[in-house]
Backbone bond lengths (Angstrom), bond angles and torsions (degrees), N, CA, C in turn:
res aa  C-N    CA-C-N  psi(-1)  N-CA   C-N-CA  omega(-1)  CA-C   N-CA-C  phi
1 X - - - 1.445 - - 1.527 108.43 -
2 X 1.237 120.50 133.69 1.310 140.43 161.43 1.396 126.15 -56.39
3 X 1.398 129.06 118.57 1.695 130.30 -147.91 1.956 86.27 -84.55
4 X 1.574 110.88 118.36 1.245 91.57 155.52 1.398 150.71 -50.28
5 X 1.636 137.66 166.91 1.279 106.07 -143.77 1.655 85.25 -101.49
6 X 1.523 117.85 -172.84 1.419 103.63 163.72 1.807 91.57 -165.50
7 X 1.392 85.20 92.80 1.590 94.13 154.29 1.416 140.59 -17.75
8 X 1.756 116.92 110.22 0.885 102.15 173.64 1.280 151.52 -110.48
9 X 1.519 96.10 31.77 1.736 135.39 160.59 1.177 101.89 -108.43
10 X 1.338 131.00 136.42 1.690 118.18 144.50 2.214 84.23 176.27
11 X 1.740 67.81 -173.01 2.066 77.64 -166.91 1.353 94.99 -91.07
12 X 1.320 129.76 171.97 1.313 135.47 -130.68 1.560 91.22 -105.19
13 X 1.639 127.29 -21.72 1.104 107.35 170.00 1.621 128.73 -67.14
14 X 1.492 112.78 -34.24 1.486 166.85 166.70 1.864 82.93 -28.95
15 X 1.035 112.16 -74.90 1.343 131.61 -149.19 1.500 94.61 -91.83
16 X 0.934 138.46 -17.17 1.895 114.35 173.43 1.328 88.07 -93.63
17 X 1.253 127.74 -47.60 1.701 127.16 -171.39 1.609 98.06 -35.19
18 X 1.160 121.53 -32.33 1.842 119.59 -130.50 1.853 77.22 -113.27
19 X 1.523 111.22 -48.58 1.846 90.25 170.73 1.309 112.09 -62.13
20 X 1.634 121.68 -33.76 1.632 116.33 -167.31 1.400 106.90 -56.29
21 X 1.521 104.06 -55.92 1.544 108.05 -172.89 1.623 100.91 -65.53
22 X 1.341 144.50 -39.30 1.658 116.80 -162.77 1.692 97.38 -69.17
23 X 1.234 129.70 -37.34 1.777 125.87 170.74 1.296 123.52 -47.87
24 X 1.283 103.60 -45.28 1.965 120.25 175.05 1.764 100.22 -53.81
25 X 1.711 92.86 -53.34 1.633 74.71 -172.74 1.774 122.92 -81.53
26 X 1.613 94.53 -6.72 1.729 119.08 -179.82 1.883 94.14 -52.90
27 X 0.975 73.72 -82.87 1.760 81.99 -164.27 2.099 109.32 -61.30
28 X 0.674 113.97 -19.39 1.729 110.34 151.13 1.877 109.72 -54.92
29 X 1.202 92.52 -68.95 1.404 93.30 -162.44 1.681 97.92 -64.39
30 X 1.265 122.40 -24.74 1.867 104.95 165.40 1.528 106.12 -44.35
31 X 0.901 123.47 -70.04 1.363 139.20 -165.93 1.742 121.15 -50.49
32 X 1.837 96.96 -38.12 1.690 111.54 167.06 1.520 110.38 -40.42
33 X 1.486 105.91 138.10 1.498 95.12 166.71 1.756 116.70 113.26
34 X 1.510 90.75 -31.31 1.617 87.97 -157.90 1.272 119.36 -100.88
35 X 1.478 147.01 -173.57 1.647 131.24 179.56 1.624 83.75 -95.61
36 X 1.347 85.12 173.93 1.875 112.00 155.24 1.371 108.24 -35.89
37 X 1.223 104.56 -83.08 1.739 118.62 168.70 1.499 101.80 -25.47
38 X 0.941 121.13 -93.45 1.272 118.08 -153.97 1.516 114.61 -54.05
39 X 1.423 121.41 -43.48 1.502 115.36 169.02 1.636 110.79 -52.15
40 X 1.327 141.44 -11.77 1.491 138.16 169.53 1.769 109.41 -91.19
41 X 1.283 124.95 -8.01 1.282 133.83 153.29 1.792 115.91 -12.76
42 X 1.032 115.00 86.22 1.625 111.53 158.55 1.394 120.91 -58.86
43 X 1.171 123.72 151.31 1.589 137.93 149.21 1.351 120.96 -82.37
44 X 1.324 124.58 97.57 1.432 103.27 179.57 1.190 127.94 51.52
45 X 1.659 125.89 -152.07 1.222 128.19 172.27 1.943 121.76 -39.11
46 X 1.551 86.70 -26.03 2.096 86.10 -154.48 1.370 110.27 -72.63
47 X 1.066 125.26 -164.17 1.667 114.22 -176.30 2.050 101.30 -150.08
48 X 1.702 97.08 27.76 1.461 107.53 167.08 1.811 97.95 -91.59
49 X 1.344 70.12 140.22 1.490 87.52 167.00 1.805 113.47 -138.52
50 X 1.381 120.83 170.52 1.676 122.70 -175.45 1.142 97.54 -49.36
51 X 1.126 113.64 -68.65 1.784 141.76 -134.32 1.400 79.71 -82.18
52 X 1.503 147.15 -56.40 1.805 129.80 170.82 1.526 117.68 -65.38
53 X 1.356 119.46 -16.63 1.449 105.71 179.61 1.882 108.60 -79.45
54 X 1.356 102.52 -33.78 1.249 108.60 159.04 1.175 140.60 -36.98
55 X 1.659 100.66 -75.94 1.261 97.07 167.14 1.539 121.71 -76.64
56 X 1.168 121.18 0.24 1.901 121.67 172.60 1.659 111.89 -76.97
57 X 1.680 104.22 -6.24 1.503 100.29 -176.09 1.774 95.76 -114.20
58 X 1.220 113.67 -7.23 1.796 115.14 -178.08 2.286 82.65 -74.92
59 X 1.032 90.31 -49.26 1.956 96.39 178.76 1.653 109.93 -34.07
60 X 1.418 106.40 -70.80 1.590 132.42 -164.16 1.420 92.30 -58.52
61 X 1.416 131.24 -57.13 1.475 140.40 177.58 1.410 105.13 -38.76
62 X 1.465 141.09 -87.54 1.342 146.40 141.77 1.583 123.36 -11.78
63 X 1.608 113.49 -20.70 1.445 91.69 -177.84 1.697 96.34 -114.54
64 X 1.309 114.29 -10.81 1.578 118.12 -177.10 1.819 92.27 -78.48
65 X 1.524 101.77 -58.67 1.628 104.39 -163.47 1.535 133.28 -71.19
66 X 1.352 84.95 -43.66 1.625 105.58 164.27 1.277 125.31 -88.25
67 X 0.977 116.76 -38.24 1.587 111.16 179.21 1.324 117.07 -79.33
68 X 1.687 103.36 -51.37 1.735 104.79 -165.13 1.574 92.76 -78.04
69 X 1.691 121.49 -52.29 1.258 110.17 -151.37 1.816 111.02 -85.02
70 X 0.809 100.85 -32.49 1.606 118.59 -170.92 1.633 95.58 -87.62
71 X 1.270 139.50 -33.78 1.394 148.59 164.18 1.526 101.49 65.67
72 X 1.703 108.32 54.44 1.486 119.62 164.78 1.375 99.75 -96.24
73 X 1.300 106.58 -169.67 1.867 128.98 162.78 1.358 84.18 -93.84
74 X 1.460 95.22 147.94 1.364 142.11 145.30 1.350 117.59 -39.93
75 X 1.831 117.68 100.19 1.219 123.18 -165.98 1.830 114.08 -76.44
76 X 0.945 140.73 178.76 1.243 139.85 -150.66 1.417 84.05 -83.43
77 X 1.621 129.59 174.06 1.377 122.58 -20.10 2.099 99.80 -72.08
78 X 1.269 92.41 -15.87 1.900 83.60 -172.12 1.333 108.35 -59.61
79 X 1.351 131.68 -30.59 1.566 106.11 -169.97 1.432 110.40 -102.51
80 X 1.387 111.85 31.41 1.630 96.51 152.92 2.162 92.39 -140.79
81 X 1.064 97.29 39.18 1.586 105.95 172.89 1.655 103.12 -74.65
82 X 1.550 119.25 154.72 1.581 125.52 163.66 1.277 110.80 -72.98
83 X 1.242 136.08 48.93 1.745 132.03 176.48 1.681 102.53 -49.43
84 X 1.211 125.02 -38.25 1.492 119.91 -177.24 1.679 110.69 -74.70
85 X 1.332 104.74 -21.57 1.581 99.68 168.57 1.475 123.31 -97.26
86 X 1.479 105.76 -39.73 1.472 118.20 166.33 1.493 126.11 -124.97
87 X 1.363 120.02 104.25 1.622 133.84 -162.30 1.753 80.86 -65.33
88 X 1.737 122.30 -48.88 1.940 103.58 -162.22 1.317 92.02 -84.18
89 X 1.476 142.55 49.74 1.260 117.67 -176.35 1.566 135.19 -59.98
90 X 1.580 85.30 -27.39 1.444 108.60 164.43 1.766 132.53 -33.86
91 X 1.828 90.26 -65.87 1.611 125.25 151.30 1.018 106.80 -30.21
92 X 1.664 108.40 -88.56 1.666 113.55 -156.18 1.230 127.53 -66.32
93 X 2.120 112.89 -3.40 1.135 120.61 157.42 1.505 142.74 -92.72
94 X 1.136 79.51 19.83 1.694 93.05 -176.96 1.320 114.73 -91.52
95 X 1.126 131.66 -57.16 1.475 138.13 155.48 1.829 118.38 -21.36
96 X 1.387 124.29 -22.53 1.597 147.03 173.42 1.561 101.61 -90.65
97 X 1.616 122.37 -3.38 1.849 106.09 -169.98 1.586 94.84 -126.83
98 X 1.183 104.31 -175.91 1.817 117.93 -173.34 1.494 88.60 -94.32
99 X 1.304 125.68 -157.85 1.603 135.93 179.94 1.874 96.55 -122.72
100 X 1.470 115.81 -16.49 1.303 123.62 149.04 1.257 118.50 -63.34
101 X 1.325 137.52 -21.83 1.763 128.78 -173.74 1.649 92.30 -98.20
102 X 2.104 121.91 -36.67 1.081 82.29 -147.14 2.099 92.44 -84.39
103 X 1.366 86.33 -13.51 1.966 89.01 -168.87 1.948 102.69 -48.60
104 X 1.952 95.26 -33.80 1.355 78.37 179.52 1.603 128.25 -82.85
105 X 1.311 90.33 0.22 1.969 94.31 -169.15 1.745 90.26 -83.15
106 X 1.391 110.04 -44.95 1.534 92.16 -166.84 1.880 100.03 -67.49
107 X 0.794 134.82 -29.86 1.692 127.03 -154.30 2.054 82.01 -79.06
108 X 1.259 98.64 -42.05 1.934 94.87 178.73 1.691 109.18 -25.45
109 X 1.495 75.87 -78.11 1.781 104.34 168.27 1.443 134.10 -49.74
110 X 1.208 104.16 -23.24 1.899 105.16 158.61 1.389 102.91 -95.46
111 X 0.917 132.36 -36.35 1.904 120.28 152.98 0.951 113.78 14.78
112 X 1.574 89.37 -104.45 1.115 146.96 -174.06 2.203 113.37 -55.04
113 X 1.398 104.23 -27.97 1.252 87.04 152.08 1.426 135.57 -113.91
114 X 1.421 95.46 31.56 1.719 105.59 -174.43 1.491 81.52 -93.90
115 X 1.713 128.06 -46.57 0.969 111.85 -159.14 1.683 118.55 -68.70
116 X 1.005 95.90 -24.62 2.018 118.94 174.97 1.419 88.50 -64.09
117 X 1.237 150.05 -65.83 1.314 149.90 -167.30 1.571 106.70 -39.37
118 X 1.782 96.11 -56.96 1.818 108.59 176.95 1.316 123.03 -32.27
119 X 1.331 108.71 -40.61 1.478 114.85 -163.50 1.457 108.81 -93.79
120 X 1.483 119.70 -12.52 1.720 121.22 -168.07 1.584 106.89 -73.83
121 X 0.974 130.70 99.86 1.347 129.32 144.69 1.662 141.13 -7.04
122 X 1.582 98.99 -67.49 1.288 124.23 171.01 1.472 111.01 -146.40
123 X 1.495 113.84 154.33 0.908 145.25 151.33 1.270 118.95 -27.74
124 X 1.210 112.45 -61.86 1.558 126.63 176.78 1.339 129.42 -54.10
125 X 1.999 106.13 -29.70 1.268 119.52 179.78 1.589 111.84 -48.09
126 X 1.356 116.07 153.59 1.676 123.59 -154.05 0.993 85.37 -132.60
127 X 1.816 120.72 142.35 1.215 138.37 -166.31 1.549 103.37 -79.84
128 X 1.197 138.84 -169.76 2.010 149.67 178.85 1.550 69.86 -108.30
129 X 1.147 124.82 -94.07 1.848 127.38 -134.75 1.335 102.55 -63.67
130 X 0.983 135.18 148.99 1.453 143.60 -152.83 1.742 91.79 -155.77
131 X 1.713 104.81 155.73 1.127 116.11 176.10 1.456 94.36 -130.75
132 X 1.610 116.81 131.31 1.111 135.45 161.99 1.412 97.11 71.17
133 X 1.453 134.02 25.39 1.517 152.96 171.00 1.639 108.86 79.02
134 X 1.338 114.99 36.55 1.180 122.52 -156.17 1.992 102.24 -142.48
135 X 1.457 105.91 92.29 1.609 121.02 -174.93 2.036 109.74 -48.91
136 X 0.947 106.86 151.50 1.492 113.57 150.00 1.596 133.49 -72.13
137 X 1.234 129.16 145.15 1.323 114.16 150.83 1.202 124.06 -78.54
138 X 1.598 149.35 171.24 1.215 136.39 158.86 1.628 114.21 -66.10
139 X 1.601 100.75 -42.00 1.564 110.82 159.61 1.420 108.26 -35.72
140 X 1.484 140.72 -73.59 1.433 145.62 -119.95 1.990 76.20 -87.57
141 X 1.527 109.27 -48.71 1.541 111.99 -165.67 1.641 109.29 -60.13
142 X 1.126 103.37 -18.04 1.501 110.99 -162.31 1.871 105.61 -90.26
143 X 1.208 99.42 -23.50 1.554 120.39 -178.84 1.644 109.25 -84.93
144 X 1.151 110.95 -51.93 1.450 123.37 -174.67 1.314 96.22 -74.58
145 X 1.513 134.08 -55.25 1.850 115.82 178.65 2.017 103.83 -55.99
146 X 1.043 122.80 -35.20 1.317 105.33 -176.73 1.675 108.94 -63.99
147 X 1.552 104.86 -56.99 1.408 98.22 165.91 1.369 151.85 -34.81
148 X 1.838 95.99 -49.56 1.696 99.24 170.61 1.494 114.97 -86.72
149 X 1.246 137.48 -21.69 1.826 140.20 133.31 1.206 106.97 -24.06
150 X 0.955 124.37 -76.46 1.367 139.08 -159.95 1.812 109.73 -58.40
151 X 1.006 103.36 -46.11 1.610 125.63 169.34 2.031 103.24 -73.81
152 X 0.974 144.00 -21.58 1.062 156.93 173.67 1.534 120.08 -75.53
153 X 1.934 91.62 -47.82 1.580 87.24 163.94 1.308 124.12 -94.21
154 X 1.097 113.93 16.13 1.467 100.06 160.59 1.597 115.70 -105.45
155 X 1.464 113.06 9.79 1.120 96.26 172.77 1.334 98.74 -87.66
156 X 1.518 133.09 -21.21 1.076 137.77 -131.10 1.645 94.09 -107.48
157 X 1.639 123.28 -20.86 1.087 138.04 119.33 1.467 127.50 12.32
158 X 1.275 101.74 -79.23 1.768 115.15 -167.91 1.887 99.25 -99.10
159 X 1.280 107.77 -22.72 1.836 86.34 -164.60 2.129 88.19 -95.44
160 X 1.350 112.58 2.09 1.592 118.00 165.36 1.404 88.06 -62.28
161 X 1.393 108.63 -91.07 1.640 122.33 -171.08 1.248 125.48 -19.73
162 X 1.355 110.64 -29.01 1.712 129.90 -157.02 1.487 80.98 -85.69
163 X 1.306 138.90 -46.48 1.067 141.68 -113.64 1.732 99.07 -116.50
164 X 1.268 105.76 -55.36 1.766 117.69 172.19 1.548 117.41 -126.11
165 X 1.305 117.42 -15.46 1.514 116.77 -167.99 1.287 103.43 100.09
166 X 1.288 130.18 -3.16 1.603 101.95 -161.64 1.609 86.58 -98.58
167 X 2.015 97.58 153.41 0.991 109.39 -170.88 1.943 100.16 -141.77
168 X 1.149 99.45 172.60 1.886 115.14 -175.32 1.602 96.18 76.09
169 X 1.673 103.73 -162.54 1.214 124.50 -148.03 1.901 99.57 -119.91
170 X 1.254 145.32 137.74 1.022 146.74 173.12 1.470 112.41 45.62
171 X 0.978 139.98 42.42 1.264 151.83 147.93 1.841 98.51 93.22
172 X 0.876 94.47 58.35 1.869 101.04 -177.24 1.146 115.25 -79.58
């Protein structure tokens, strides 16, 4: 896979979009390649695996884009998920899917927040749902998905390596 490109002129919405998307496709393409088996691969002690970091960021996509920013419900499988029984449900359901259900749930879920993106105006615009009575920016949301992606692929990084040796970013 080909590293998306990311401009290094453009307007500031332009330009987190363009880091969000080269991570979206970063941590997919960790995962390209591998069996069933191997996307359920532990590291050591931890209990991440490809095939859950995946689908735990198809989640974050849907609950940053759709929920907070777009201020829908939570499209299937999350809103009829056991969150009261299992907070990683995300996680602990990944290991039950092909790397075909979850590649397609996350690309669902970046859809779906490109299309939420379509409609934002500004940056500045402030989310309805608030935590602790306290709104988002689209900015702050737009920063924090690069961050926790970004932080994702590098875990996704070492339990690759663990897994075949292969190492770097887009076949480098």
């Amino acid at each position: 896979m080909m590293a998306p490109h990311i401009p290094r002129a453009a307007d500031e919405q332009t330009m987190l979009l363009a880091f969000l998307d080269y991570y979206r496709a970063l941590i997919v393409d960790k995962a390209t390649g591998l069996s069933d088996a191997q996307l359920d691969t532990r590291l050591g002690p931890s209990t991440l695996t490809l095939g859950g970091l995946v689908y735990h960021m198809a989640y974050v996509e849907d609950w940053w884009f759709t929920a907070s920013i777009a201020d829908e419900s939570m499209p299937e499988p999350w809103s009829s998920a056991p969150w009261d029984e299992d907070r990683d449900w995300e996680f602990t359901t990944a290991p039950d899917l092909t790397w075909a259900q979850i590649q397609a749930q996350f690309e669902e879920s970046v859809a779906r927040s490109r299309a939420v993106m379509e409609t934002v105006e500004s940056l500045d615009q402030v989310t309805v749902r608030t935590r602790d009575g306290e709104p988002w920016t689209v900015r702050w949301i737009l920063v924090h998905m690069i961050e926790e992606i970004a932080r994702h692929a590098g875990h996704a990084d070492l339990i690759r390596e663990s897994i075949d040796g292969a190492t770097g970013d887009f076949d480098e």
